[in-house]
N, C-alpha and C positions, 0 to 999 in steps of 0.2 A: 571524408570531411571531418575535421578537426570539431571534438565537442569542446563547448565554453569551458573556463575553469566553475568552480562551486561559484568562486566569489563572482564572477561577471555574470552569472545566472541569476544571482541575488541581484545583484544591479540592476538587471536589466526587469526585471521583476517587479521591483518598486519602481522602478521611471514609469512601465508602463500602470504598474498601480494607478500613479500620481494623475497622467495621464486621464486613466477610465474613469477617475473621482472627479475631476477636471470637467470634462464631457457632460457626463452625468449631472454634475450641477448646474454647468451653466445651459444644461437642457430643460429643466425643470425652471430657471431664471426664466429662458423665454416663454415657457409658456406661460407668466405670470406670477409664479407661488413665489411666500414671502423666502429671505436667505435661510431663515430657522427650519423652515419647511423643507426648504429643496435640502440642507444639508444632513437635516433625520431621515428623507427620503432616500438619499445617495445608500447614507449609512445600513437601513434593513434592509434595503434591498441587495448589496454585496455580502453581505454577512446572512443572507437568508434568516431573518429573524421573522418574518410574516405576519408582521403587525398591520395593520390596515392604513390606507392615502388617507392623507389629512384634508386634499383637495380635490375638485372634481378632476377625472379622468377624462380627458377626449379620449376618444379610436388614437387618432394621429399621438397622444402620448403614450396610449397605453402598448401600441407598438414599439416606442421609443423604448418603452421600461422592459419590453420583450427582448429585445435588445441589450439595454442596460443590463440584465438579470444575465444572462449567458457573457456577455462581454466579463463584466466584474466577479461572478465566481471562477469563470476562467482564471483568467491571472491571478484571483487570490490562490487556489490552489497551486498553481504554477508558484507565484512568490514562497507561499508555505514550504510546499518538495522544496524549493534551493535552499529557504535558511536548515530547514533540516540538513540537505546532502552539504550545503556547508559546515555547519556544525559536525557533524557525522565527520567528513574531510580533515575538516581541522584536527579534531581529538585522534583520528587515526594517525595522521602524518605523527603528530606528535608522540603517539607509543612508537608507531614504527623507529620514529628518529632517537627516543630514548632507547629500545633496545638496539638499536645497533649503536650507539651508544656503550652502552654497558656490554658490550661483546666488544668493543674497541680496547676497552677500559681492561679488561680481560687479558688480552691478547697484548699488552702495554709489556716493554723488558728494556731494562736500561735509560728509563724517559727522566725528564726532567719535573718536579713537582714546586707548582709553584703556589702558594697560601699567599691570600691577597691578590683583589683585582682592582685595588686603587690605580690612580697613576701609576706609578710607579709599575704594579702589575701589570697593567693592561700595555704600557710601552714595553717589557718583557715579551709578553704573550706574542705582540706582533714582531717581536725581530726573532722570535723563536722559530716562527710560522714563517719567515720568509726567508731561515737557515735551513727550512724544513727538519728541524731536529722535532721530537714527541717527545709532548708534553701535556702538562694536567693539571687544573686549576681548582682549588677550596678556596671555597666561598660560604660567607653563610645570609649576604643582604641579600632581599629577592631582587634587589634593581641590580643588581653588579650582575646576579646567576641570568636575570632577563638581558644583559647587553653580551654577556657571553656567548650564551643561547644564541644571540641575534651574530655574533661574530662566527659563532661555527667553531670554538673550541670544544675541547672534551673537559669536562668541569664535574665535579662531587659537589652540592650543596649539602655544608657542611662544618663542623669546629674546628679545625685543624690541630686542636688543642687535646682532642679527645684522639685515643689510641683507636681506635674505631672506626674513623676517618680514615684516618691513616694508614690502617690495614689497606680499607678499600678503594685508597688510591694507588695502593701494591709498593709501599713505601720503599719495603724489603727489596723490591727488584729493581727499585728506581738508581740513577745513576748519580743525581743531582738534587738538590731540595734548597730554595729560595725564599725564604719567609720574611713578606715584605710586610709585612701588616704594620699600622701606623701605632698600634701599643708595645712598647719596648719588652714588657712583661712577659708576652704574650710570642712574643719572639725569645723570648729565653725560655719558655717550658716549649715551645714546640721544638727549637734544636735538642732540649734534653730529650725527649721525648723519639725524636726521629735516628738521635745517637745512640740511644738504647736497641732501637726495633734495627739498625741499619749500620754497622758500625765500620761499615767500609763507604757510605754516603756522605757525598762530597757536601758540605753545606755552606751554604752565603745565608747573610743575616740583613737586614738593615736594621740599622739603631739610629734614632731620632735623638737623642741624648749622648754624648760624646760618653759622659759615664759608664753607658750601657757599652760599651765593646769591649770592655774587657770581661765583664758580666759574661756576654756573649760567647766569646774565646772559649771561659773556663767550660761552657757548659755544651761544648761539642764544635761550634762554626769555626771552618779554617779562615774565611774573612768577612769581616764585617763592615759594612757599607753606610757612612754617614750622607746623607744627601746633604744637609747645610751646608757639611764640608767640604763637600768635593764643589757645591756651587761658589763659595768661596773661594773656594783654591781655583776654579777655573776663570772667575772675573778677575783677581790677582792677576793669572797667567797672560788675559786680554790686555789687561794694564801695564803691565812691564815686559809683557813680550809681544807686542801684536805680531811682529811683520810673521816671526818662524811660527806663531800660531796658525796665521793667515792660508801661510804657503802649505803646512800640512793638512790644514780642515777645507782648504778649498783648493789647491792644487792640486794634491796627491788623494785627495778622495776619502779622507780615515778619519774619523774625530775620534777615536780611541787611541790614534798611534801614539800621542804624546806620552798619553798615562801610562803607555806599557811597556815605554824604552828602557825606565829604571826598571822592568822585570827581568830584563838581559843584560844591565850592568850600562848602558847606553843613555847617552845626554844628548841634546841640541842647545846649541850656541847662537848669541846672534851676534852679531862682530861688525859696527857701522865702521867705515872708511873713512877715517878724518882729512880732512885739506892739509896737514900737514903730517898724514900718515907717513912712514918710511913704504909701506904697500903698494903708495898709489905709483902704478905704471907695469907693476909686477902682473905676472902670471898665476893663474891659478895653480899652473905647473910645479914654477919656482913656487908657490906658499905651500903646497902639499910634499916638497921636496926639501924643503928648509923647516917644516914640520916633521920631517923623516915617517912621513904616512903614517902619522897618527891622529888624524882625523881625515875625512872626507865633506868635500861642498858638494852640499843637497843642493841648495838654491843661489841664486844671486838678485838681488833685488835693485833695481837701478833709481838712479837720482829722480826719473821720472815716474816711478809706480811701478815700473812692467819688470816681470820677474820670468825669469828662465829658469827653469825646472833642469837637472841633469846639466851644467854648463859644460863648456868643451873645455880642454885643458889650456888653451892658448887662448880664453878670457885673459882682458884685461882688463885689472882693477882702479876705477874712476874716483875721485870723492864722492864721498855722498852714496857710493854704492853700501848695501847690506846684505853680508853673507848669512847664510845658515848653515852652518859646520856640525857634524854628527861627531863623536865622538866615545871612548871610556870614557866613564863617568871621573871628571879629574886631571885626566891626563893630557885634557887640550892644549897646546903647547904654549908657553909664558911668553914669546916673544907676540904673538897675535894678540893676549890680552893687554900686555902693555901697550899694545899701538892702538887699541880701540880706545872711544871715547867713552863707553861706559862697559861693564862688564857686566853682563846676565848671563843666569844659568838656569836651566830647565830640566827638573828631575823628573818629570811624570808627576804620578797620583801618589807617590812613597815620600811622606814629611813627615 
């Protein structure tokens, strides 16, 4: 037989309190006594205080208080042992779970260290956690270090500012260092500071001030992360590109692919079919054949919404249809752009 946890022993401890105080009084109500009465009565007599009835005693109640007296120390005793084995419980779990903790922390080579568990942090923490890559958070609010705690990260409360920290998030063996904190300042002595201790540590910054990135650069980070900016540049991107936004962040499954095509020299086009395109009738075939395969069509998007992922080479192109063509950055061929009715180009996250 399964025993309770501490906390449902506590629980059930007080119902039944509530209960025997309940009983209790509305037992001494019938036989007459006023509620001030019956409720001092309730009171010394669970608590064993032995002060003397305020009221006449019949037999028939002084049985009942025979009663009352073993019923109500019972379960106080009872309630007392569970908040103690609660308490007790709790403060154990919690060393046990900090020192394996600090043996995890230990035992950390090659991990990621991330300072900051704003937003910004805390969207990190969980796509780190769900690459399963290791990783390590400074912090120094106690509401940030309590929802970490509560998320089951490994965390230092702590300055990240201070060499100190730093040590004992094992900076030196870390592979990565992400400082996302929302004071730009504060992100520029911790990259200096993590460049010093670690000078093979891959570093990301985020800078809330556009000024701050190059600040950033001089002072150790290989890149620096404006969030304004990239939200910027990504409502842009919705606005003059929707459809090849569209087809990559919900087709193909990626909301990063865009931003990282300019890291391999690669663009996406989006190329509408005009009604008096020279295109309309052609093949996908002949336009990648008369392009001399220098691009490739990701998508085709039809006059009615529905969009084919992968098309076959023997698509026919309709008015009104829209292509998304991958290409070198540049080199998409001149006859397609002339035939479009408007010309967009989409470099990633590199402007």
């Amino acid at each position: 037989m399964n025993t309770p946890s501490p906390t449902r022993q506590l629980r059930n401890g007080l119902l039944l309190m509530v209960a025997v105080v309940a009983v209790g009084f509305e037992g001494y109500q019938i036989a007459g006594w006023p509620v001030l009465d019956s409720i001092y009565m309730v009171i010394i007599t669970i608590f064993g205080v032995g002060y003397g009835e305020t009221n006449e005693m019949t037999p028939e109640l002084r049985i009942f208080t025979i009663g009352f007296i073993i019923a109500g120390c019972t379960i106080l005793i009872y309630t007392v042992g569970a908040f103690i084995n609660w308490l007790t419980e709790g403060q154990l779990q919690r060393l046990m779970g900090e020192r394996k903790m600090e043996k995890d922390i230990e035992e950390l080579n090659g991990h990621i260290v991330i300072c900051g568990f704003g937003r910004i942090g805390r969207l990190l923490a969980e796509q780190l956690k769900s690459a399963e890559k290791p990783f390590l958070i400074l912090d120094t609010d106690p509401k940030q270090i309590e929802l970490i705690r509560e998320a089951g990260f490994l965390y230092i409360e702590g300055d990240a500012t201070e060499e100190d920290v730093l040590h004992k998030a094992h900076i030196e063996k870390a592979s990565v260092m992400a400082s996302v904190l929302p004071n730009d300042a504060a992100n520029v002595f911790i990259v200096l500071s993590c460049r010093q201790l670690n000078p093979n540590l891959q570093i990301i910054a985020r800078a809330n001030q556009i000024s701050s990135e190059q600040k950033l650069m001089q002072a150790g980070a290989h890149r620096v992360v404006i969030p304004a900016a990239i939200g910027a540049d990504r409502i842009a991107h919705l606005i003059l590109k929707p459809n090849a936004r569209e087809v990559i962040e919900k087709d193909l499954h990626d909301n990063v692919f865009m931003e990282g095509l300019s890291e391999i020299g690669l663009e996406m086009d989006e190329i509408a079919i005009s009604v008096d395109s020279d295109l309309v009738g052609s093949t996908l075939e002949d336009l990648e054949t008369r392009g001399k395969h220098a691009f490739i069509v990701v998508a085709v998007r039809c006059k009615d919404g529905n969009t084919t992922i992968k098309p076959k080479l023997d698509t026919t192109l309709k008015p009104g249809d829209t292509l998304i063509v991958m290409s070198h950055i540049g080199v998409a061929p001149d006859f397609v752009r002339r035939m479009s009715k408007r010309e967009l180009r989409y470099r990633g996250a590199a402007h």
